[in-house]
Backbone as CSV, one residue per row, in Angstrom:
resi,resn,N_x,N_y,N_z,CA_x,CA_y,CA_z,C_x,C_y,C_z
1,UNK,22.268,36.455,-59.091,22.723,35.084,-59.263,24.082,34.868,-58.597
2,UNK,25.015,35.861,-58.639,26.207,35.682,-58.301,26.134,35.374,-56.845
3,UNK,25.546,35.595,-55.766,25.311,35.904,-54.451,24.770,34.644,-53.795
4,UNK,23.490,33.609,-54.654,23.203,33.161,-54.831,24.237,31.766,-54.926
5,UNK,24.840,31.973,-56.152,26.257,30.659,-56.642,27.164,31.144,-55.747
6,UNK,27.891,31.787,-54.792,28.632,32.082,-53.666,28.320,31.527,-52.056
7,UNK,26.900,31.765,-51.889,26.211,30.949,-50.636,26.217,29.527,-51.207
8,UNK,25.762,29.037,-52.210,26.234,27.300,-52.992,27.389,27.195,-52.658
9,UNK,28.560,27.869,-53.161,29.821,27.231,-52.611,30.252,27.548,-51.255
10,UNK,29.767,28.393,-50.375,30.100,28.349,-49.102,29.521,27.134,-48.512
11,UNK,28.564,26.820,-48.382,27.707,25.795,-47.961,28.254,24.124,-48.504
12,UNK,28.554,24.288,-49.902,29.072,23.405,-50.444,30.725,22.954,-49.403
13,UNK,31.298,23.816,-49.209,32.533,23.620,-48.583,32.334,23.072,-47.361
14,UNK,31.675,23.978,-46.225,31.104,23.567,-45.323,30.972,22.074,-45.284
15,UNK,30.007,21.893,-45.762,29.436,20.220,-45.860,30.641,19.484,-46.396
16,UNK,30.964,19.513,-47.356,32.147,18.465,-46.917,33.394,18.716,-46.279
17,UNK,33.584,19.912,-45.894,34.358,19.709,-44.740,34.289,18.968,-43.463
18,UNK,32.623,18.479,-43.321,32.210,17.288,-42.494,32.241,16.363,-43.130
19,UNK,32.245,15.874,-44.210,32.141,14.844,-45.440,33.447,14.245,-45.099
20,UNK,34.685,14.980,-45.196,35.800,14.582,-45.378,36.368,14.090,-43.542
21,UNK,35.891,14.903,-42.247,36.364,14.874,-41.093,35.768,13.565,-40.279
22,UNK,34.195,13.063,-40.617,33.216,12.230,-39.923,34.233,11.185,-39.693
23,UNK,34.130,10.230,-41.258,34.688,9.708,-41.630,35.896,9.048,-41.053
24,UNK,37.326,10.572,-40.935,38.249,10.731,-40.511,37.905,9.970,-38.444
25,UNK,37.179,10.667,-38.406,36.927,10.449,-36.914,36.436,8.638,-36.779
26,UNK,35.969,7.761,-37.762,35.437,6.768,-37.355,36.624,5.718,-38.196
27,UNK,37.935,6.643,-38.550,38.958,5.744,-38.418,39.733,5.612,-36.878
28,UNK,39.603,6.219,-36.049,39.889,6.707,-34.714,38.840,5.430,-34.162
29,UNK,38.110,5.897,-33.975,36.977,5.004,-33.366,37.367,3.637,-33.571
30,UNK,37.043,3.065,-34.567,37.523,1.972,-35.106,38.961,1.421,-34.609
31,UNK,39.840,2.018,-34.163,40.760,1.968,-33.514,41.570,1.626,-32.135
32,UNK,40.598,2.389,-31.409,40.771,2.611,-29.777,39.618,1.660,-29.176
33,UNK,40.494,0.812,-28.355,39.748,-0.193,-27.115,39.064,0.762,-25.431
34,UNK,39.550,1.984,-25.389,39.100,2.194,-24.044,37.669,3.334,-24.582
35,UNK,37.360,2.563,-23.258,35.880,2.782,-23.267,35.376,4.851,-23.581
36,UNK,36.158,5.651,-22.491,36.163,6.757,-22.263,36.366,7.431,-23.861
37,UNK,37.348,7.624,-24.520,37.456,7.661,-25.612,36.798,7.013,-26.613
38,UNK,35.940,6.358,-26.458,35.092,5.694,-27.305,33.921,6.645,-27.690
39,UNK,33.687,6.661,-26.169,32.360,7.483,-25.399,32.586,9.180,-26.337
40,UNK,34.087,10.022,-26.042,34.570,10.827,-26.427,34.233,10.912,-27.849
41,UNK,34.686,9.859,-28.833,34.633,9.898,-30.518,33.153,9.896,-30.708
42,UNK,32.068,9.157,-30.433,30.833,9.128,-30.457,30.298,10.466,-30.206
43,UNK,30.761,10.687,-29.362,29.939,12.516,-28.743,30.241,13.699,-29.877
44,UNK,31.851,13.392,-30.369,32.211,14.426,-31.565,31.766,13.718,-32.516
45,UNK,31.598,12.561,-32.940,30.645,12.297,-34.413,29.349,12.985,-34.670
46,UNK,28.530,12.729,-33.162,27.018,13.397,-33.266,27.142,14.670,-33.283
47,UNK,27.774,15.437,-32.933,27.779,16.931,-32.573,28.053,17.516,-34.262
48,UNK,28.884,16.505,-34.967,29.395,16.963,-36.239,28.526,16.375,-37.317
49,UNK,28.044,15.635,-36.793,26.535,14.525,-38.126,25.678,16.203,-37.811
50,UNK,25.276,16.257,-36.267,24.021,17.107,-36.352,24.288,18.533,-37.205
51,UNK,25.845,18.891,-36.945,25.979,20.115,-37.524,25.969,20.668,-39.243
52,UNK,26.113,19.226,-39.693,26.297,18.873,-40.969,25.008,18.920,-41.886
53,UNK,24.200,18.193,-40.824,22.521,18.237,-41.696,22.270,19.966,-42.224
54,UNK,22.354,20.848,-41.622,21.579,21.744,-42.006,22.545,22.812,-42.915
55,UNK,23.842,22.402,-43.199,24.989,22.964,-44.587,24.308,22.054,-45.503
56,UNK,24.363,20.410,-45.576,23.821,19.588,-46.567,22.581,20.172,-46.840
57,UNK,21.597,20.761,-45.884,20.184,21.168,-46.695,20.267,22.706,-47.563
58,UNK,21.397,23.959,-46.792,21.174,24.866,-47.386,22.651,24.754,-48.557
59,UNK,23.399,23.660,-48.587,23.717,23.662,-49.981,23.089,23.059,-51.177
60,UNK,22.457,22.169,-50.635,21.530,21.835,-51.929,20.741,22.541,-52.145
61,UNK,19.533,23.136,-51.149,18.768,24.711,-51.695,19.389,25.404,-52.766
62,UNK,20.549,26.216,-52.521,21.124,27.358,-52.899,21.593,26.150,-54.392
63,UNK,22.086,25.362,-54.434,21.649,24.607,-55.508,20.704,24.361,-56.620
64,UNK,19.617,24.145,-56.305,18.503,23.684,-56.778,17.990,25.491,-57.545
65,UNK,18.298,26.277,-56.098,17.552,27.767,-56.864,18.439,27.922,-57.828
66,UNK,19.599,27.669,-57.843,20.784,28.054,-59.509,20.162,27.157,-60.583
67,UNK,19.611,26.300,-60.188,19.121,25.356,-61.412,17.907,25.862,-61.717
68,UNK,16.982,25.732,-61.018,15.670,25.953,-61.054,15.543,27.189,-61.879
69,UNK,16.309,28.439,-61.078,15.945,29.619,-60.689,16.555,30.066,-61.749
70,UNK,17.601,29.610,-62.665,18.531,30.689,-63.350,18.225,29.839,-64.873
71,UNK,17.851,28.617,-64.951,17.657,27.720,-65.773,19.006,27.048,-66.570
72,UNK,19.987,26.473,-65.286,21.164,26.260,-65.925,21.062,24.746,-66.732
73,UNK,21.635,24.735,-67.540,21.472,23.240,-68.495,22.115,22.730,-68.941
74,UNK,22.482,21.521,-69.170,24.106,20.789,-69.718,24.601,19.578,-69.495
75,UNK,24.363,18.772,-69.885,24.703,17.338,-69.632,25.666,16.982,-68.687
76,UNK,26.540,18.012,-68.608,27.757,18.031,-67.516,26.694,18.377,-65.888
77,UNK,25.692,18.974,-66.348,24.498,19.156,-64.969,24.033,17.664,-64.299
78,UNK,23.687,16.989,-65.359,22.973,15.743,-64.941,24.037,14.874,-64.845
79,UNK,25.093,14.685,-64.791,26.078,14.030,-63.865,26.374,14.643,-62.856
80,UNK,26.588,16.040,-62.806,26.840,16.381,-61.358,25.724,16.201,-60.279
81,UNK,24.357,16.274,-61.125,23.013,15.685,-59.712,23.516,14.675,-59.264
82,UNK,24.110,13.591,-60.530,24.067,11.988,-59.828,25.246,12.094,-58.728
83,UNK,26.232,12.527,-58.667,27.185,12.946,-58.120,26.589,13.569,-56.532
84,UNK,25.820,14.403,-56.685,25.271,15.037,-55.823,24.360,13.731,-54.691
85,UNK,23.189,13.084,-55.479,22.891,12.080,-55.148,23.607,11.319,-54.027
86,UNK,24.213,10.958,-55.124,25.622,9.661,-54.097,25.977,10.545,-53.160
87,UNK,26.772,11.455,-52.968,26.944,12.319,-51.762,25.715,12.352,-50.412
88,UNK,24.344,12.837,-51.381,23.412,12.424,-50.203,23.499,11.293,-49.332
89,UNK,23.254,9.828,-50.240,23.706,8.282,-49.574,24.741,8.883,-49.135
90,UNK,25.704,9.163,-49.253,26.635,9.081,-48.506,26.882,9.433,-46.967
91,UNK,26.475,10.986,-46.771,26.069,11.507,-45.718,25.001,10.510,-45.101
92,UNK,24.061,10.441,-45.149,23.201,9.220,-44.522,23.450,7.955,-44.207
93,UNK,24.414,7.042,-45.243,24.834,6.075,-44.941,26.094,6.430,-43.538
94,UNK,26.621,7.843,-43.602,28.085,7.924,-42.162,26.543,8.456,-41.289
95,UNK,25.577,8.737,-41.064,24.660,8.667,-40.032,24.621,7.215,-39.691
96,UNK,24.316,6.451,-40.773,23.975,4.532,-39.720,25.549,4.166,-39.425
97,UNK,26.567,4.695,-40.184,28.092,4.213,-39.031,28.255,4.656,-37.850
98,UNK,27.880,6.073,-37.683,27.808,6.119,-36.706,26.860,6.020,-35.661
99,UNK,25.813,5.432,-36.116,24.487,4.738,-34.834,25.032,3.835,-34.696
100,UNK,25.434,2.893,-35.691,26.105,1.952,-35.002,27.080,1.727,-34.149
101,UNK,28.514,2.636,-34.699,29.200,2.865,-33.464,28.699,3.255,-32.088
102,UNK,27.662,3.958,-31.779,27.150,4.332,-30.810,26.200,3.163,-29.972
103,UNK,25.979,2.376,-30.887,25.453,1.141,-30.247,26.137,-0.016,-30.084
104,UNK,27.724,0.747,-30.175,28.368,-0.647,-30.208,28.481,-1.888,-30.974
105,UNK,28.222,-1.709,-32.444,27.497,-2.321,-33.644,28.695,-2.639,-35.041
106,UNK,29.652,-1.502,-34.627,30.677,-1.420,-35.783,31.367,-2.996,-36.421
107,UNK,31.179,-2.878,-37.631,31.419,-4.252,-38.564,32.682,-4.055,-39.081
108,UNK,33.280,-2.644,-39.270,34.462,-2.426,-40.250,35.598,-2.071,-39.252
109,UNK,36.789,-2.767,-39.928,38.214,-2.258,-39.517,38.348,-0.858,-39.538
110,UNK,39.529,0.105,-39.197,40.123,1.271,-39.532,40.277,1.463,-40.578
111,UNK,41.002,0.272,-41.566,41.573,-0.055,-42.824,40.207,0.401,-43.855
112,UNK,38.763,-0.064,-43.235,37.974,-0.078,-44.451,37.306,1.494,-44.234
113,UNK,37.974,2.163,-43.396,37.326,3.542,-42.621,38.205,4.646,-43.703
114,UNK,39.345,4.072,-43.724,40.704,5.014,-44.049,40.409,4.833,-45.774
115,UNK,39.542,3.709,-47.005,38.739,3.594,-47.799,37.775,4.611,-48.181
116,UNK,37.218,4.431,-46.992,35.885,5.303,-47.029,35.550,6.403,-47.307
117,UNK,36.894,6.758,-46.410,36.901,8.340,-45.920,37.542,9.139,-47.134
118,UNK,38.351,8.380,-48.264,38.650,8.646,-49.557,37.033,9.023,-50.615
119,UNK,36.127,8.677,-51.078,35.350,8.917,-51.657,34.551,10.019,-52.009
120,UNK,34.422,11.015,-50.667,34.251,11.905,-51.346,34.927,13.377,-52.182
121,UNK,36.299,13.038,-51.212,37.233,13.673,-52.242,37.766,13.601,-53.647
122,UNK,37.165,11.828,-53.972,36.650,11.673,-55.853,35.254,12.305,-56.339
123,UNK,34.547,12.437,-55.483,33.120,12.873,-55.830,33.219,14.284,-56.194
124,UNK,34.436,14.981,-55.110,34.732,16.464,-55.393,35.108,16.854,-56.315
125,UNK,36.265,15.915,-56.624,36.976,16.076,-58.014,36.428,15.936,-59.191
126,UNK,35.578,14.995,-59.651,34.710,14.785,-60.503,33.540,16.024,-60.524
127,UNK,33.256,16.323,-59.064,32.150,17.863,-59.618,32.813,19.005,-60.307
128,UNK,33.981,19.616,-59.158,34.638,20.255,-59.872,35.142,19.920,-61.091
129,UNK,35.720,19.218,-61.155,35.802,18.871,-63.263,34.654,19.347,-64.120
130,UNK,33.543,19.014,-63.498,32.048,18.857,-64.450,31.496,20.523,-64.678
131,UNK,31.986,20.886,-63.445,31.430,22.364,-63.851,32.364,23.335,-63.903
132,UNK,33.268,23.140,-63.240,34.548,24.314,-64.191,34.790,24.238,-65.954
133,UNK,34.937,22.750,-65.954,34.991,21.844,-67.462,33.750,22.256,-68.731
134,UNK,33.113,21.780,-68.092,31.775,21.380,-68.862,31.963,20.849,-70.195
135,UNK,32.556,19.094,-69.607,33.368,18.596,-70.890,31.561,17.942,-71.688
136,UNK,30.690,18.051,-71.674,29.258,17.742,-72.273,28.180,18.547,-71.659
């Protein structure tokens, strides 16, 4: 199990270490008028969306087998899924910001980027609380 909950938090880190950078990058974007650098931020968004999908799949795996697999249980569990959840939307929803940026589509200021890019570092905080804690 231990080996197991160690690949979860490697993976876990991983992924939002893109969680926290995408984001970061489409306050940039949002920013800059020349074209070249536009072109530039778009190319490092995709390279970092694509790299991201497959930490988001093997941290939730290595997830799911600690739950599944070890039979962990606790009300402090079923907030951290929902938690988990929203994180999914989340990651998916910075996939359509950045199609859109890439299509030239962007609706939001920097201002609502530099917002954004705050959320999942509450989502973090709130997991970690839930399972170091296990205030229920």
């Amino acid at each position: 199990m231990l080996w197991i909950k160690a690949l979860h938090i490697i993976f876990v880190i991983s992924w939002f270490a893109g969680l926290f950078y995408l984001p970061r990058l489409f306050v940039n974007h949002a920013m800059v008028d020349d074209a070249n650098t536009k072109a530039r931020l778009a190319l490092m968004e995709q390279k970092l969306y694509r790299f991201m999908l497959p930490l988001a799949v093997l941290a939730l795996a290595f997830g799911l087998w600690l739950w599944l697999g070890f039979g962990i249980t606790g009300g402090w569990l079923h907030a951290k899924l929902a938690l988990v959840i929203g994180l999914v939307a989340y990651h998916l929803y910075c996939g359509k910001l950045m199609r859109d940026f890439a299509a030239g589509k962007n609706q939001h200021s920097h201002m609502w980027y530099r917002w954004f890019n705050e959320i999942p570092v509450l989502v973090l905080f709130a997991i970690v609380i839930l399972v170091v804690v296990k205030p229920f």
